[in-house]
N, C-alpha and C positions, 0 to 999 in steps of 0.2 A: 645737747652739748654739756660734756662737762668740764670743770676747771680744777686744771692742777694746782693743789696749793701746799706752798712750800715748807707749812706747818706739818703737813704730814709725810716728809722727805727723810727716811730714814740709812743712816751707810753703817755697813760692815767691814771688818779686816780681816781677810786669813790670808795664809803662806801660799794659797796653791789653793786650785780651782779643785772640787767645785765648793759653790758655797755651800752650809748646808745647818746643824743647829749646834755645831763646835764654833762656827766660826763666830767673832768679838764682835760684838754693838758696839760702837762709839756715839759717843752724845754730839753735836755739834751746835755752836754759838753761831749765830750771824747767819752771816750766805756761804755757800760753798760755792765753785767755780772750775770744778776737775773736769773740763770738755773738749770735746777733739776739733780742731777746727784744720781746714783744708784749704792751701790756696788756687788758686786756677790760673793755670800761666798763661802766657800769649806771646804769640811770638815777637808783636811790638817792632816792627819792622817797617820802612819807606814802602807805604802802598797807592800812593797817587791822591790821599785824600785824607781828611782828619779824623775819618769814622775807623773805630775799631770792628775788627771783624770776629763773631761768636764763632766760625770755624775756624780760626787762628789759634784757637785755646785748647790746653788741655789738664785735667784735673793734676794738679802738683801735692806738695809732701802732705800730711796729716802730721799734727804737733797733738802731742794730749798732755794739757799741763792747766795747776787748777792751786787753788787755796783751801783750806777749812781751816775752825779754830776750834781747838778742843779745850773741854773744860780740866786741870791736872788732877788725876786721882789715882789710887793704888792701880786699879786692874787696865784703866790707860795706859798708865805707865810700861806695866807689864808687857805690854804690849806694841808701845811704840817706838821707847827704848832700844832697844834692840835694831830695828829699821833707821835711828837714829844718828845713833853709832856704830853699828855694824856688829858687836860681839854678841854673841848671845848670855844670858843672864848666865850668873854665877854665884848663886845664894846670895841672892839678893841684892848684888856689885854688876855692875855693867859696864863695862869701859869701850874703847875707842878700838877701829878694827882699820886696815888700810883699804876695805872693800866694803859694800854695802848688800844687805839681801835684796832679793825682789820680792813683792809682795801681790797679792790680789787685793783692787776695793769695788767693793757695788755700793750701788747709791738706786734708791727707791726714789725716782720723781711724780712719784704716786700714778703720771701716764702712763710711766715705758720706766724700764729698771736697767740700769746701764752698769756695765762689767769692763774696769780698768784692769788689764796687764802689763807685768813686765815694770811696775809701779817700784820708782825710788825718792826716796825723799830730799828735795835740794837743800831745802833752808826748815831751820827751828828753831821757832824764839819762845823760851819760856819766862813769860813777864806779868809782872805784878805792879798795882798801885794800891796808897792808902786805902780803905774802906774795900777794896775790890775781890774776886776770884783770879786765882792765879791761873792762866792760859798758856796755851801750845798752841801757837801758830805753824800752820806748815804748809810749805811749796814743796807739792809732790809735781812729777813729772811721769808720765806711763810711755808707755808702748803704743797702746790700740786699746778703742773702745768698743764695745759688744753689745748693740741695742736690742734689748728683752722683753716681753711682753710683762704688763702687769699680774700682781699676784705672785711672780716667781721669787723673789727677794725669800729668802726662811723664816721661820718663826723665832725670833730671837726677843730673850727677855731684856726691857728694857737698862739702862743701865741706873742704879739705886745708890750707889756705893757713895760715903761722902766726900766730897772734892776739896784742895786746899785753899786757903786762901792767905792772903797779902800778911796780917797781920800772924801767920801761925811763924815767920820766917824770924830766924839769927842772921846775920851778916856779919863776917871777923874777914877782917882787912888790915894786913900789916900786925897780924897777933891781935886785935883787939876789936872789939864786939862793936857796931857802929849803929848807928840812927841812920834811917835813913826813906826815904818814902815814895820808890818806885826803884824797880829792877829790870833788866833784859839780857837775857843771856843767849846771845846766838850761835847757835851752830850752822854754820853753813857752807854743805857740801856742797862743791862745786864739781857738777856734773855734765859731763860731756851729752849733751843734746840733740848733737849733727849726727851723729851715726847714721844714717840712713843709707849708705854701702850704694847697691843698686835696686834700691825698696824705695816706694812711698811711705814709707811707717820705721819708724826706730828699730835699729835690730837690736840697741841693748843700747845701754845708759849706763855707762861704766864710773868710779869717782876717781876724779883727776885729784884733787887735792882737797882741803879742809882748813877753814878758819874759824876759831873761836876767838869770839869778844864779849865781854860783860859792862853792861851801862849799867851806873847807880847813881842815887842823886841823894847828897846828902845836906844838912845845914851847915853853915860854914861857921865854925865856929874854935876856940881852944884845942877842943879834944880833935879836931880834925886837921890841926894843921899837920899831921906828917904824912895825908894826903896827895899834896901837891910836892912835885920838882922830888920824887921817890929816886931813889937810886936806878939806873939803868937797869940794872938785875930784877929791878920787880920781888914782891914776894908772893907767897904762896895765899890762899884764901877759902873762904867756904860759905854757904849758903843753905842752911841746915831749916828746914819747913816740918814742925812739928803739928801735926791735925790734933786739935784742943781738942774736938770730939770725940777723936779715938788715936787717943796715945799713943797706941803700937804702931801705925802708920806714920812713918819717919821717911820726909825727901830728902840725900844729902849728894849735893854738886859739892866734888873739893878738886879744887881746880891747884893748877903746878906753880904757873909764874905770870902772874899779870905784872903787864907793863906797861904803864901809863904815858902817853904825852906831858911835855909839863904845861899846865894848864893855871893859871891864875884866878879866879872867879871875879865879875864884875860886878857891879852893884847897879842898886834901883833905889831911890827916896821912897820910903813910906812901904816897904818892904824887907822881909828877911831875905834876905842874902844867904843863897842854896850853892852847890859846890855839884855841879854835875860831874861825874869822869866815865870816860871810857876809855879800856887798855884791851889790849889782845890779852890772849891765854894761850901759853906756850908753854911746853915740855921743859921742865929742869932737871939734870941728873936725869937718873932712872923714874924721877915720876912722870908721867903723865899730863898730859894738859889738861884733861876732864877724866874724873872717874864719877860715874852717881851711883848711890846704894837707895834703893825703893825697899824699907825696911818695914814689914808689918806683920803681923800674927798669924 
């Protein structure tokens, strides 16, 4: 017997099957969790007696919907980007699209190698803390899964490239450069799920709409009070990640109009007194709610 171990559990991304050695390694943090699971119905009906019966049932819908965390870096980016927000790159600029692609992912459980279709991304949170590597969390949702024998996953070279982290970040809110020591920026597409027509399996995952929100948390103090109780209107802001390693790799979110709740911060004895906020990110004028540029050499 042997044992599958999740150290050696490696996924890929491409647009369209099959996999093969163009398509993208991704690195992934933690657990992954992209599986199909199936419910079994029954008819559940007055049969004389409190015993459920196994010929009552029959195999119901398949859902394939799963998490992973990726570490942020240039050729990530490149990469998921796009799947993100829907537009495809544009020297280097990526903005926001009203549709989303579909993509393909396999994933190596070192038993069996399994093959997600029809793959859209629901939710993305790019977030950082003190000391930490800056993360892309994501709620993807598929179509149908495809169980493959091992060995068939490609030869793909691992990924080397250096990742960003917490401390490479600027932060300008309300025009002015802040302190601050954690961030979350979610996007999250809100996808229609139920499709399933007259199919056990999704015919397609289409996106209904889209929210962006940015959490930060900062110290509360002088230079921050025009933080709290902001004008309705919100202003514009940004999030610029410079890699101290390699200079030319520039992350920049410039986001259109956040708008906060008014929010007061409370206090604790024998502690600094921190200012968490979070506001949406909404379109003003002709800009944009999100645009990022993945700037490097």
């Amino acid at each position: 017997m042997t044992l599958g171990i999740g150290t050696f559990t490696r996924v890929a991304i491409d647009s369209a099957l099959p996999f093969d050695t163009s398509s993208i390694p991704i690195e992934i943090v933690g657990a992954e969790s992209l599986v199909e699971t199936q419910t079994i119905d029954e008819t559940g009906g007055t049969t004389g007696t409190t015993e459920h019966i196994s010929e009552r049932t029959r195999l119901g819908q398949k859902r394939c919907s799963g998490t992973i965390q990726v570490p942020a870096s240039r050729l990530a980016l490149d990469t998921l980007l796009p799947l993100i927000l829907g537009a495809a790159e544009s020297s280097n600029v990526f903005a926001l699209a009203d549709t989303l692609p579909e993509f393909v992912m396999m994933i190596d459980r070192d038993e069996k190698v399994y093959t997600y279709s029809g793959c859209r991304i629901a939710r993305a949170t790019f977030s950082g803390s003190s000391g930490q590597m800056v993360m892309i969390g994501l709620d993807i949702e598929a179509e149908t899964e495809t169980e493959g024998d091992a060995g068939t996953f490609p030869a793909l070279e691992t990924p080397t490239e250096t990742p960003y982290r917490f401390e490479d970040g600027v932060l300008t809110l309300q025009s002015s450069t802040r302190e601050f020591n954690e961030f979350s920026l979610v996007i999250e597409n809100q996808l229609d799920t139920e499709r399933f027509e007259n199919n056990l399996t999704r015919v397609d995952i289409p996106l209904l709409d889209r929210i962006i929100t940015l959490g930060t948390n900062h110290p509360w103090s002088t230079a921050n009070l025009d933080l709290i109780k902001q004008d309705l209107a919100g202003a514009g802001g940004s999030l610029v990640l410079t890699n101290t390693e390699l200079s030319s790799n520039v992350l920049t979110f410039t986001l259109g109009a956040i708008q906060y709740p008014t929010k007061t911060p409370g206090t604790q004895k024998a502690q600094v007194t921190r200012l968490p906020l979070e506001g949406m990110v909404r379109k003003v004028g002709t800009t944009a709610s999100l645009v990022v540029t993945n700037a490097h050499a």
